[in-house]
GUMI-939593 format. One record per residue: residue number from 0; chain; y, z, x of N, C-alpha, C in turn. Coordinates in nm, 2 decimals, padded with zeros to 4 digits. Example, Ala and Ser with C-alpha at 12.3 -4.5 7.8 and 13.67 -1.06 7.14 Angstrom:
<nodes>
> k, c, n_v, n_w, n_u, ca_v, ca_w, ca_u, c_v, c_w, c_u
> 0, A, -00.57, 00.78, 01.32, -00.45, 00.78, 01.23, -00.33, 00.78, 01.32
> 1, A, -00.22, 00.71, 01.28, -00.11, 00.71, 01.37, 00.00, 00.79, 01.29
</nodes>
This chain:
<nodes>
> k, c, n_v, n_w, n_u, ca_v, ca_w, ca_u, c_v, c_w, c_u
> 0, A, -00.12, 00.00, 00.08, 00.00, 00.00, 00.00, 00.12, 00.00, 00.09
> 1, A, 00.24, -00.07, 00.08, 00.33, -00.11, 00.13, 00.42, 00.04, 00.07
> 2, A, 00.49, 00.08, 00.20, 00.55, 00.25, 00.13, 00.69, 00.19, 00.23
> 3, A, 00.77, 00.26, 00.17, 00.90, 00.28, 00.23, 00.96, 00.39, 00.23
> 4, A, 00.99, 00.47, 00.34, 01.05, 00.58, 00.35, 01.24, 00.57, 00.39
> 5, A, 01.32, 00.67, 00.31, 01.48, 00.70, 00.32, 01.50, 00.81, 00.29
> 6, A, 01.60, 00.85, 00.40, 01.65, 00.99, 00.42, 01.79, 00.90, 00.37
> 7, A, 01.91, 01.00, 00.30, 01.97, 00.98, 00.22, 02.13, 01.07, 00.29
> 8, A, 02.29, 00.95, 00.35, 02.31, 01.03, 00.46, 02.45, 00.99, 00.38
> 9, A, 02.56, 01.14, 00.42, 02.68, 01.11, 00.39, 02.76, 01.18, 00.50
> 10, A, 02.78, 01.17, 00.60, 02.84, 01.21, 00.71, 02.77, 01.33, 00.77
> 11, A, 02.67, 01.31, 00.78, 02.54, 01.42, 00.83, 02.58, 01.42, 00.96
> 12, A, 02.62, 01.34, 01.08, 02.64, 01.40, 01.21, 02.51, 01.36, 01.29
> 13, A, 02.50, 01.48, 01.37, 02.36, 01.44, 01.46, 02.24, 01.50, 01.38
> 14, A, 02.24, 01.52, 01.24, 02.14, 01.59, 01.17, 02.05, 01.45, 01.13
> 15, A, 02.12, 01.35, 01.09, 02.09, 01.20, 01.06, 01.99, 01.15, 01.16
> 16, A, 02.05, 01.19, 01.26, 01.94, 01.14, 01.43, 01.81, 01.23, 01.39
> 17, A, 01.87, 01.34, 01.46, 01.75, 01.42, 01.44, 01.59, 01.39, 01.32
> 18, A, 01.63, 01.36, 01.20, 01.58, 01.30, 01.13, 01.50, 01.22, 01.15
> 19, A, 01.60, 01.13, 01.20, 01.49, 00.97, 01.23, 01.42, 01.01, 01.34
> 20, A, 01.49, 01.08, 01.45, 01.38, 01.08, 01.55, 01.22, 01.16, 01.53
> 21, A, 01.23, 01.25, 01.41, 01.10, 01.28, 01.36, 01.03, 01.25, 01.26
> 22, A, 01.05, 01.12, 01.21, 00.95, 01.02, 01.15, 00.86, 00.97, 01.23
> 23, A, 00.77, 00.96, 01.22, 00.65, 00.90, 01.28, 00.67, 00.78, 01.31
> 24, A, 00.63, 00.68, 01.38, 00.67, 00.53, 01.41, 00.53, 00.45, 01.42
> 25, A, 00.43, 00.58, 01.41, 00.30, 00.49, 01.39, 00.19, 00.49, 01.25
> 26, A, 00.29, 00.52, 01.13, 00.22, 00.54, 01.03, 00.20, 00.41, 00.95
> 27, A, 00.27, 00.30, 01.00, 00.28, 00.19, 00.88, 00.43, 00.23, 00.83
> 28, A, 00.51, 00.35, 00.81, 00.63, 00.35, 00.68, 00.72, 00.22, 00.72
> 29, A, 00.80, 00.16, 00.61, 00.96, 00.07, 00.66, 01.06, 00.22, 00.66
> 30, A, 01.14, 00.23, 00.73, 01.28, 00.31, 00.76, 01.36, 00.27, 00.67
> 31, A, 01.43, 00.32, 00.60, 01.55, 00.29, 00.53, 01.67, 00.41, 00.56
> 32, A, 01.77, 00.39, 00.62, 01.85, 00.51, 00.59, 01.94, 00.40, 00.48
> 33, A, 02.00, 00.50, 00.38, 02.06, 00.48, 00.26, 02.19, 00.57, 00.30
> 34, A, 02.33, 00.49, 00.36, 02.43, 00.58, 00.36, 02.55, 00.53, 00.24
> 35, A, 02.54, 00.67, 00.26, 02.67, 00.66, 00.14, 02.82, 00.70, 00.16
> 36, A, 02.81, 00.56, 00.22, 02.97, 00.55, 00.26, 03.04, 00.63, 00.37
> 37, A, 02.97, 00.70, 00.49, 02.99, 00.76, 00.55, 03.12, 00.67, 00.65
> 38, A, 03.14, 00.78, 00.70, 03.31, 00.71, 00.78, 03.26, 00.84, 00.93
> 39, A, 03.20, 00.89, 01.00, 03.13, 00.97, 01.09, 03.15, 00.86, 01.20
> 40, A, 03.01, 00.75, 01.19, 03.01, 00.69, 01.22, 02.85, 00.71, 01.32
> 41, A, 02.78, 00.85, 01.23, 02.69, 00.90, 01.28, 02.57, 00.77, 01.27
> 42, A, 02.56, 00.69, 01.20, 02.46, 00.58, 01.14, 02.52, 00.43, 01.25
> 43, A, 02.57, 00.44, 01.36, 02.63, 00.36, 01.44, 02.50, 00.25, 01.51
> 44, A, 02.43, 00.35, 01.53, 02.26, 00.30, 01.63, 02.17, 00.37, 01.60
> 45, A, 02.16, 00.35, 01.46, 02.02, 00.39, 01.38, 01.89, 00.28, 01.38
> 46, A, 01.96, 00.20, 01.46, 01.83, 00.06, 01.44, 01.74, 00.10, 01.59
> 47, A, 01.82, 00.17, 01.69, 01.72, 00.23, 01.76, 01.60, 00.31, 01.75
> 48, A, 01.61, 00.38, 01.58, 01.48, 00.45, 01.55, 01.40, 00.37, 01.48
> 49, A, 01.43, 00.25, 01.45, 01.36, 00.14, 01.39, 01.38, 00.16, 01.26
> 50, A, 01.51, 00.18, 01.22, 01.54, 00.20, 01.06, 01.64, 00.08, 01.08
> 51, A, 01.64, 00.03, 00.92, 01.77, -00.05, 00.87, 01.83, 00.06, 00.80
> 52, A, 02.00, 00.00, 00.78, 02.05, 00.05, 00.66, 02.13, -00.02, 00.53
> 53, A, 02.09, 00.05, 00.46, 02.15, 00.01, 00.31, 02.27, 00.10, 00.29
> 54, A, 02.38, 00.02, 00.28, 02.49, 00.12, 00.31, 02.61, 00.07, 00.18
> 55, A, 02.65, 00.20, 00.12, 02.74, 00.18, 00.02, 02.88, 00.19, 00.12
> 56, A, 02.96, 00.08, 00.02, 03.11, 00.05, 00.10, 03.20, 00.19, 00.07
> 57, A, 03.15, 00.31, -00.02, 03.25, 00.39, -00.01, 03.15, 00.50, -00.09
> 58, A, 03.18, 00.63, -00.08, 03.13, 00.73, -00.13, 03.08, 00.71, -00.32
> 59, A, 02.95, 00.73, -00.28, 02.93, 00.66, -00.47, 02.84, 00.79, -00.56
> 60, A, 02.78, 00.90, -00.51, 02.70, 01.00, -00.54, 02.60, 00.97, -00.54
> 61, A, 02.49, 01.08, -00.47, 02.33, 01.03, -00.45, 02.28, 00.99, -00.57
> 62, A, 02.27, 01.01, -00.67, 02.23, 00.95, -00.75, 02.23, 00.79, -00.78
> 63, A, 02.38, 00.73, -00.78, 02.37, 00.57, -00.78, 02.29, 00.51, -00.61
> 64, A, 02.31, 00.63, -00.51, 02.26, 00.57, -00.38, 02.12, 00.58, -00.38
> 65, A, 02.05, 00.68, -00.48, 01.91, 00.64, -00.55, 01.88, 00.58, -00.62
> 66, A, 01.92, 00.54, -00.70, 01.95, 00.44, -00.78, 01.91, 00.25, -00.71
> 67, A, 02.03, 00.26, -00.63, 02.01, 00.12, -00.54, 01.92, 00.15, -00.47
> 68, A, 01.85, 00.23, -00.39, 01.74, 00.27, -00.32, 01.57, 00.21, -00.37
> 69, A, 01.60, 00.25, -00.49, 01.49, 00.20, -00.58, 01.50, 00.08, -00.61
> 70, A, 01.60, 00.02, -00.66, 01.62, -00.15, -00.70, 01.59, -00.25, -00.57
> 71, A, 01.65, -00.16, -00.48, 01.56, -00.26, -00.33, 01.36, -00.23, -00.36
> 72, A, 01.36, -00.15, -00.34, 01.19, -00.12, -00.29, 01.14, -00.18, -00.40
> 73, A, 01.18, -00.22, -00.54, 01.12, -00.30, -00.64, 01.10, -00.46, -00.61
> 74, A, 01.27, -00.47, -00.56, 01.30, -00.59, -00.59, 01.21, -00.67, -00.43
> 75, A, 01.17, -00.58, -00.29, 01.10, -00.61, -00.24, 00.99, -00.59, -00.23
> 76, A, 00.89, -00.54, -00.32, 00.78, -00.54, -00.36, 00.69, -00.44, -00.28
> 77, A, 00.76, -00.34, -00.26, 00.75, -00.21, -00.22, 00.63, -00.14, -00.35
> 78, A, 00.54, -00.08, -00.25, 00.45, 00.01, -00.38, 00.45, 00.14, -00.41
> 79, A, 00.52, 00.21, -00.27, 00.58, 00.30, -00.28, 00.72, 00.36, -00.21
> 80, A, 00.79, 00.42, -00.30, 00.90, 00.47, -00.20, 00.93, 00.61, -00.18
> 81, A, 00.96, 00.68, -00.09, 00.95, 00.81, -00.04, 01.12, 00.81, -00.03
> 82, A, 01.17, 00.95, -00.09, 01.30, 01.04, -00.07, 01.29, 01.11, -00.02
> 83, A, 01.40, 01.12, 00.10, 01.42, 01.29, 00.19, 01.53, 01.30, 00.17
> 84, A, 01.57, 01.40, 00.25, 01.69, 01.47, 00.27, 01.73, 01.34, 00.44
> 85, A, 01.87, 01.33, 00.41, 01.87, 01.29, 00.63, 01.98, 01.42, 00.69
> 86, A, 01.95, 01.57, 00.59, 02.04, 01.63, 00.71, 01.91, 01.70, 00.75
> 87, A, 01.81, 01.67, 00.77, 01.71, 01.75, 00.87, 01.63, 01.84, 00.82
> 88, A, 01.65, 01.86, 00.67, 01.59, 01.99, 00.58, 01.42, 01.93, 00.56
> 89, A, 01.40, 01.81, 00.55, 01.26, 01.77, 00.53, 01.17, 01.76, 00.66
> 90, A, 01.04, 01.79, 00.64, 00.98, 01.75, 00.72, 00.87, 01.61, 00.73
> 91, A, 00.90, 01.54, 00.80, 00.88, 01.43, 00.85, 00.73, 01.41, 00.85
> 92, A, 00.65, 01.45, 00.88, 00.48, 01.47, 00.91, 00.41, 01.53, 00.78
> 93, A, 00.54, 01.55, 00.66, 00.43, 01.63, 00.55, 00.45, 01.47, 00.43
> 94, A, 00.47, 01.36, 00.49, 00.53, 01.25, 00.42, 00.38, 01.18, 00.35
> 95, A, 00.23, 01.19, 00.46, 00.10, 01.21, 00.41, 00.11, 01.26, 00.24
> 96, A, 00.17, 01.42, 00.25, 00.13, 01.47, 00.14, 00.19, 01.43, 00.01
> 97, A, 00.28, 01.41, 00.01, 00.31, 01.28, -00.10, 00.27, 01.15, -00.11
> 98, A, 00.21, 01.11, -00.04, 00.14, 01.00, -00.07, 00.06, 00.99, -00.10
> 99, A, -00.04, 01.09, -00.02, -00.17, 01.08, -00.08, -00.24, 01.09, -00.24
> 100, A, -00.17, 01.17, -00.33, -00.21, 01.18, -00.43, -00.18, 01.02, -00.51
> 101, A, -00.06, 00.94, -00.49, -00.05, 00.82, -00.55, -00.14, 00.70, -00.50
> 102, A, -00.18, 00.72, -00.39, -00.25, 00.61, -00.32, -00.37, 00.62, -00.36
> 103, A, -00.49, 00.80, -00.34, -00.61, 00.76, -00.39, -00.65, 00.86, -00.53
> 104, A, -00.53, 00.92, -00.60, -00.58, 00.97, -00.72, -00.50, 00.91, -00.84
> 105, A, -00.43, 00.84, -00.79, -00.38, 00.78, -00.95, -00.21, 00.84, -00.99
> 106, A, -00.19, 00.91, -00.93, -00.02, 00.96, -00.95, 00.05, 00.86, -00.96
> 107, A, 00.17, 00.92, -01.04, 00.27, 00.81, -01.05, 00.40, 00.88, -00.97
> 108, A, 00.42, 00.94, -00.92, 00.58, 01.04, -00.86, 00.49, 01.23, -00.87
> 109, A, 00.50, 01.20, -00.69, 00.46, 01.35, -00.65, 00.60, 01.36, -00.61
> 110, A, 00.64, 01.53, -00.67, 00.74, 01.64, -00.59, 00.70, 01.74, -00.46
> 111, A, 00.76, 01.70, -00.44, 00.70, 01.81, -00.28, 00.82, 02.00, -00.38
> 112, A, 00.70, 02.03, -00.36, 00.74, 02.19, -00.37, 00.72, 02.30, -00.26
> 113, A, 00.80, 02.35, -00.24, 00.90, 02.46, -00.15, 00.78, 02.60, -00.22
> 114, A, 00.77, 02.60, -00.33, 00.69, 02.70, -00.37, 00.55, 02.76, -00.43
> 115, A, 00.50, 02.62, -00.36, 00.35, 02.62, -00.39, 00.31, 02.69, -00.29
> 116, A, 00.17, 02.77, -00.32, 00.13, 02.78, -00.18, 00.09, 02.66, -00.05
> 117, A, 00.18, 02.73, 00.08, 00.16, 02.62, 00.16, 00.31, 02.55, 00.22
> 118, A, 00.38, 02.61, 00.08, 00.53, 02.53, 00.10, 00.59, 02.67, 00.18
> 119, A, 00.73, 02.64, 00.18, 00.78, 02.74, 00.26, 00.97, 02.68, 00.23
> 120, A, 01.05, 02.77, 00.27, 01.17, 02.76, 00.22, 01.25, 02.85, 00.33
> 121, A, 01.19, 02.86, 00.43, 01.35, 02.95, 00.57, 01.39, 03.07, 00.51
> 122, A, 01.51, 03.02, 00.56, 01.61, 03.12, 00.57, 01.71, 03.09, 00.42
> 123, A, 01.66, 03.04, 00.34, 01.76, 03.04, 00.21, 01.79, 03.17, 00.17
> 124, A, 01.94, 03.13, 00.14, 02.02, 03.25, 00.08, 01.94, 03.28, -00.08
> 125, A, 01.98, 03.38, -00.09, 01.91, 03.44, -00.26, 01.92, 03.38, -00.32
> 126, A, 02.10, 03.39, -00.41, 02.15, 03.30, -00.47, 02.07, 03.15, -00.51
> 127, A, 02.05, 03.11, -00.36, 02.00, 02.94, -00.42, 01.85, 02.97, -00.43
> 128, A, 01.76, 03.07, -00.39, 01.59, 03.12, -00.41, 01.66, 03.15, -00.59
> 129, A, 01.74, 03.20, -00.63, 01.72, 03.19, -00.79, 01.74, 03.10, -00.87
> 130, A, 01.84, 03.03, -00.86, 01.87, 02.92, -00.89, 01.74, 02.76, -00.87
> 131, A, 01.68, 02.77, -00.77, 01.61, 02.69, -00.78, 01.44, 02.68, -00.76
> 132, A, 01.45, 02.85, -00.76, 01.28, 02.86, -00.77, 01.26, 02.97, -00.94
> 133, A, 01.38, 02.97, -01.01, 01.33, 03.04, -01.07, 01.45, 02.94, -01.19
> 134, A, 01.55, 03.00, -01.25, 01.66, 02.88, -01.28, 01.61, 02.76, -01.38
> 135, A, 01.65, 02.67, -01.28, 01.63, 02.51, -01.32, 01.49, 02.52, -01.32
> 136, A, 01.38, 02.53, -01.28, 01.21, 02.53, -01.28, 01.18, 02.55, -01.46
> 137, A, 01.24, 02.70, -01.48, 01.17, 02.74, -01.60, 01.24, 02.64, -01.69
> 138, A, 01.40, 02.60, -01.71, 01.43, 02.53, -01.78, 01.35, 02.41, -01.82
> 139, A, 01.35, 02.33, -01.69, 01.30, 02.22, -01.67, 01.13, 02.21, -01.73
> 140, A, 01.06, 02.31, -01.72, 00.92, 02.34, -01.76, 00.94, 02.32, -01.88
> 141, A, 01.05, 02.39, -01.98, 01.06, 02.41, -02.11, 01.10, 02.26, -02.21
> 142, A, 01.19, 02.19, -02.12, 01.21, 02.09, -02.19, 01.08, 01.95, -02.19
> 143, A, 01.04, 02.00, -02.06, 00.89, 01.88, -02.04, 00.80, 01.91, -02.10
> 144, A, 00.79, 02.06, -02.10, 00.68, 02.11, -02.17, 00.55, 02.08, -02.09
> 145, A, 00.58, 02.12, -01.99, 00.44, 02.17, -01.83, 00.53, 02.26, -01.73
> 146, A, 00.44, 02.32, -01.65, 00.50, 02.41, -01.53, 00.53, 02.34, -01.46
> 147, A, 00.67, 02.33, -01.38, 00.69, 02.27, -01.26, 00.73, 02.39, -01.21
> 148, A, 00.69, 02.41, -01.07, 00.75, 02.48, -00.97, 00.90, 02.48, -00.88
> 149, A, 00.91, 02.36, -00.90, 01.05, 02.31, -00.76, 01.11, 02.17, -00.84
> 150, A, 01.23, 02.19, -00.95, 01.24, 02.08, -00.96, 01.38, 02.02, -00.90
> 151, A, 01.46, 02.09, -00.80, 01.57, 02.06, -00.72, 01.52, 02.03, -00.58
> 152, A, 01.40, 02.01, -00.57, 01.38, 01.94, -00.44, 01.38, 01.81, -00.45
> 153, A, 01.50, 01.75, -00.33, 01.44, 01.61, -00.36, 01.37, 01.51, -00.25
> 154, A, 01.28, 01.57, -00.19, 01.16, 01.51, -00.13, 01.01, 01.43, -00.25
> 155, A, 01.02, 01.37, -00.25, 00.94, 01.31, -00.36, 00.89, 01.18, -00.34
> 156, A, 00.78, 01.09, -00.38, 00.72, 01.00, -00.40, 00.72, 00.95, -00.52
> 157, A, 00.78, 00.80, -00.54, 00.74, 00.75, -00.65, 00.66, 00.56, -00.65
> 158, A, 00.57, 00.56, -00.74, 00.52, 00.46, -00.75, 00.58, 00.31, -00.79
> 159, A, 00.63, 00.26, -00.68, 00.78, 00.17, -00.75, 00.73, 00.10, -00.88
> 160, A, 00.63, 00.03, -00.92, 00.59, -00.03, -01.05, 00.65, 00.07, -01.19
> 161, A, 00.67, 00.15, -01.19, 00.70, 00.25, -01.33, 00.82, 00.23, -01.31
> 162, A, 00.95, 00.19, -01.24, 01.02, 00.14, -01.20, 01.09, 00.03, -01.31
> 163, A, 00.98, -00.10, -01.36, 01.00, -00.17, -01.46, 01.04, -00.15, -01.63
> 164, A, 00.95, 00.03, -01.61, 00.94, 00.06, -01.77, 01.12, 00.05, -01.81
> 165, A, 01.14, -00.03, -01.92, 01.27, -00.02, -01.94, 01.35, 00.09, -01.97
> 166, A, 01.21, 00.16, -02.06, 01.29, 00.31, -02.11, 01.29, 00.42, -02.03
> 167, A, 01.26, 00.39, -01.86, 01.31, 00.50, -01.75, 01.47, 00.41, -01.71
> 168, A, 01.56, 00.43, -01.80, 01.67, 00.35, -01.80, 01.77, 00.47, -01.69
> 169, A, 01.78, 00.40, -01.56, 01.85, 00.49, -01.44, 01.98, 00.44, -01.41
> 170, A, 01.98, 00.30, -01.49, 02.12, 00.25, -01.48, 02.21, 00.29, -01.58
> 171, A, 02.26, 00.44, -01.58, 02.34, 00.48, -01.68, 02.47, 00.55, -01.62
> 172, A, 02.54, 00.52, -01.60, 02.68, 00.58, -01.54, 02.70, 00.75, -01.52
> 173, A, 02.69, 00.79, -01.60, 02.67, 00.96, -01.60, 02.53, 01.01, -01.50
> 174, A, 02.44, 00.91, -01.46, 02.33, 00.96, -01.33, 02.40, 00.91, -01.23
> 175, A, 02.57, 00.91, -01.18, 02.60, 00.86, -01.07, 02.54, 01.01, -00.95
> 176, A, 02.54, 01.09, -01.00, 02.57, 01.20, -00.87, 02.41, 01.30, -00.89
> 177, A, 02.43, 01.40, -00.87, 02.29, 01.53, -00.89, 02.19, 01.48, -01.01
> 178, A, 02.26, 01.43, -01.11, 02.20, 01.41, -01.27, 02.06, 01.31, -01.25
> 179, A, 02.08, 01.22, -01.17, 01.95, 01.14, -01.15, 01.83, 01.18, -01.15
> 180, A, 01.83, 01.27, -01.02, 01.71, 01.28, -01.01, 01.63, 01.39, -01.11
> 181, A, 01.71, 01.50, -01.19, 01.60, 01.57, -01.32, 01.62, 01.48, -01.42
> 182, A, 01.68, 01.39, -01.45, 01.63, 01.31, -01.51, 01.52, 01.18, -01.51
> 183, A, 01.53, 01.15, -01.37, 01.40, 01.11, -01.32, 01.27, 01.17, -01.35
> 184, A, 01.27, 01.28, -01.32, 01.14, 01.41, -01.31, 01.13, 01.40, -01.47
> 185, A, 01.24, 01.41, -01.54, 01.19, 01.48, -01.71, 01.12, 01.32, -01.78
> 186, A, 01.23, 01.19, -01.74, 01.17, 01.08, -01.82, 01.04, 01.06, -01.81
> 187, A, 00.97, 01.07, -01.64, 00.85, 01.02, -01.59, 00.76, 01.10, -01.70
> 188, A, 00.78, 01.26, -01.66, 00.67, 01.32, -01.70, 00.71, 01.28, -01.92
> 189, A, 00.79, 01.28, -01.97, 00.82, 01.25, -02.07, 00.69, 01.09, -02.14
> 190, A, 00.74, 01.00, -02.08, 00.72, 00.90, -02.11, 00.54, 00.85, -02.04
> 191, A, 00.48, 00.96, -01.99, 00.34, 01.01, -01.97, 00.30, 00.93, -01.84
> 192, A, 00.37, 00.96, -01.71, 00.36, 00.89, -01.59, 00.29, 01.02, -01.55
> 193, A, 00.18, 00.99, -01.44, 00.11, 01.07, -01.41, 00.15, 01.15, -01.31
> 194, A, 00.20, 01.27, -01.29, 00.29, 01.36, -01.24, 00.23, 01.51, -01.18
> 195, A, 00.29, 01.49, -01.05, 00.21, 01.64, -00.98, 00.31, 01.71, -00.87
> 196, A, 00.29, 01.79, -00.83, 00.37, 01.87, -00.72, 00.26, 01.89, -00.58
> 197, A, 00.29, 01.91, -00.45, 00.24, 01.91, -00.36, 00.31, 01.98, -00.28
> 198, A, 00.27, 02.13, -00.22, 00.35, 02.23, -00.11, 00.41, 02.12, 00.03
> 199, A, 00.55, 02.17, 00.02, 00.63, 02.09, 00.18, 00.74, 02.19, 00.21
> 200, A, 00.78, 02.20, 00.34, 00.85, 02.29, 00.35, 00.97, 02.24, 00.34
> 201, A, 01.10, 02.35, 00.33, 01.21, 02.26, 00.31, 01.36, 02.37, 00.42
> 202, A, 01.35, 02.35, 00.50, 01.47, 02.42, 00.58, 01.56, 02.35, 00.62
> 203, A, 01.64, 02.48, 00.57, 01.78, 02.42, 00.58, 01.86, 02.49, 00.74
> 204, A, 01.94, 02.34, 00.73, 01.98, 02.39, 00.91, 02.10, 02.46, 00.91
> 205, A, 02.10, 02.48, 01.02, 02.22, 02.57, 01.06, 02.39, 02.57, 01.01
> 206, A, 02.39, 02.71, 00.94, 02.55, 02.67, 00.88, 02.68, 02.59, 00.98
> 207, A, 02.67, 02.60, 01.07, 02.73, 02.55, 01.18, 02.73, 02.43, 01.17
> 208, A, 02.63, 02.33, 01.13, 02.59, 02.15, 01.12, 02.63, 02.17, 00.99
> 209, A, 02.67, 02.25, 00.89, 02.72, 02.21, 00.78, 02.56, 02.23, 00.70
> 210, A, 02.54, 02.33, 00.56, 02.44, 02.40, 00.54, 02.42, 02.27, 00.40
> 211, A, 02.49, 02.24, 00.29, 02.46, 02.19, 00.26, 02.62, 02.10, 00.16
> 212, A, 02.61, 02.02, 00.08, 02.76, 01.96, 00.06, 02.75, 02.00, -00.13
> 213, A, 02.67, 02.06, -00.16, 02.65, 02.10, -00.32, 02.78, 02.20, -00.33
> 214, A, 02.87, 02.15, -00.41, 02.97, 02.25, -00.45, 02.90, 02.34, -00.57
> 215, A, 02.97, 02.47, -00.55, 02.88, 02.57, -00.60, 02.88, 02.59, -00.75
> 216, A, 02.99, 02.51, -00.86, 03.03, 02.51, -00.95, 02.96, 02.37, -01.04
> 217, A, 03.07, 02.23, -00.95, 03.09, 02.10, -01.05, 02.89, 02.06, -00.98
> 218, A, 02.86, 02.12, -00.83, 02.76, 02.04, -00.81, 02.63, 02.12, -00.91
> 219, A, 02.66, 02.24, -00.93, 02.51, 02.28, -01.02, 02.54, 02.24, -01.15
> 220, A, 02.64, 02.26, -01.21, 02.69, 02.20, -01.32, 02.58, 02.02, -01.35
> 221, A, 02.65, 02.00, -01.24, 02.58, 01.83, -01.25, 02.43, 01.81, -01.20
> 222, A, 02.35, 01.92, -01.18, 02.18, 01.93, -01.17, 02.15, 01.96, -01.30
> 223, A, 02.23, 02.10, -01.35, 02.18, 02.10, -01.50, 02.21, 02.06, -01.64
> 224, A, 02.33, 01.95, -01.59, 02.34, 01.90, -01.74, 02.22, 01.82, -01.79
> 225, A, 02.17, 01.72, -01.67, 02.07, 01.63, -01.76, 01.99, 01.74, -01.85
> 226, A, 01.93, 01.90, -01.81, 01.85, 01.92, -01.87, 01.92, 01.96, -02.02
> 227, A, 02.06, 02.03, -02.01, 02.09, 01.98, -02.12, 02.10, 01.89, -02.25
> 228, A, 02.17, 01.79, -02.22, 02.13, 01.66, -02.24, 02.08, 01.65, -02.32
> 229, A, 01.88, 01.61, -02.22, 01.81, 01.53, -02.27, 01.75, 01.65, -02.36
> 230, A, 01.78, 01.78, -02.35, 01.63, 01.88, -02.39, 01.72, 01.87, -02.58
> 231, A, 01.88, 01.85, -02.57, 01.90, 01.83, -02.71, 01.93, 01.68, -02.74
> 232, A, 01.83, 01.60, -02.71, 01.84, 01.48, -02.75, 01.98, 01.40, -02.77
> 233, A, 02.01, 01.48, -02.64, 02.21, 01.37, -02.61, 02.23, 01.26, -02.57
> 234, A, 02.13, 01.25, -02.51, 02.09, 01.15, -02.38, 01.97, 01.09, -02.40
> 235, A, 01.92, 00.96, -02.38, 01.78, 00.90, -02.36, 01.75, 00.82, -02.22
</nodes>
């Protein structure tokens, strides 16, 4: 199966390198870095890790830069595509474990979870341990109606073919930024794509390299409206 792996970069610095330089170069993946409009200039001689990039002309929110992410890996006949983080929080070598459940059991989009056994999560502050291991999870359980454990991680696998279904409709203006991706997670499992979680670790680096760019207010606000939303049928 033809896989494509992208770490997802907006003025990450040398966290972006770091990154690439711990992807594997002998697994078969294509490299994608997906920048979003960065002005750094950290993404300068990224082709030296043997990544291309897909680059937005100006700051557009991860969401539309997942968005185009996916429309490439369709539109080139990609069978799967893999999401990370590019400031260094994912690890590189657990990229196996989302794949494997799509390649030989039939999955349609594994989530890598922080809180399965096996996963692991650093040095996170409390605050974001409630918020996203306990929080958004139970919500998100309630409106799908199954347990998910980690649904703000966005390390994940999906099977680009489900992709076509028209009614995973991701071209919608209000999924420009955070909103994509629980809405991603609720339509799949919604619309009966075969859906699982798989322990990955997820550390976050040093507040010094800049800890993470989620404002504490408009950015959770915009994780949990989709569940909003769709859980009172605002949104399809």
């Amino acid at each position: 199966m033809r896989v494509i792996v992208a770490p997802f970069a907006f003025n990450e610095g040398i966290k972006i390198q770091h990154t690439l330089q711990r992807i594997p170069r002998d697994k078969g993946y294509d490299v994608m870095v997906v920048d979003d409009g960065s002005t750094d200039h950290s993404l300068d001689n990224v082709q030296e890790y043997g990544a291309t990039v897909l680059r937005n002309d100006r700051n557009l929110g991860i969401g539309a830069s997942i968005r185009r992410y996916l429309s490439y890996a369709l539109e080139h006949e990609y069978d799967i595509a893999v999401i990370m983080a590019g400031n260094n929080k994912d690890d590189p070598d657990e990229i196996p474990r989302l794949l494997h459940p799509i390649q030989n059991e039939g999955y349609d989009i594994v989530q890598g979870s922080r809180y399965l056994p096996g996963g692991d999560f650093g040095n996170m502050p409390f605050y974001r341990q409630l918020a996203t291991r306990y929080v958004h999870p139970l919500l998100m359980s309630l409106i799908a109606k199954r347990e998910i454990t980690d649904s703000t991680n966005g390390f994940r696998a999906i099977r680009v073919s489900i992709l076509k279904d028209r009614a995973l409709n991701l071209h919608q203006d209000w999924l420009n930024k955070y909103e994509l991706e629980p809405y991603l997670m609720y339509k799949t499992i919604a619309l009966g794509y075969k859906f699982t979680e798989v322990p990955v670790t997820k550390i976050y680096p040093p507040k010094a390299l800049g800890y993470t760019k989620m404002r504490p207010l408009t950015g959770w606000w915009s994780i949990l409206r989709p569940l909003v939303l769709l859980g009172l049928r605002l949104k399809n």
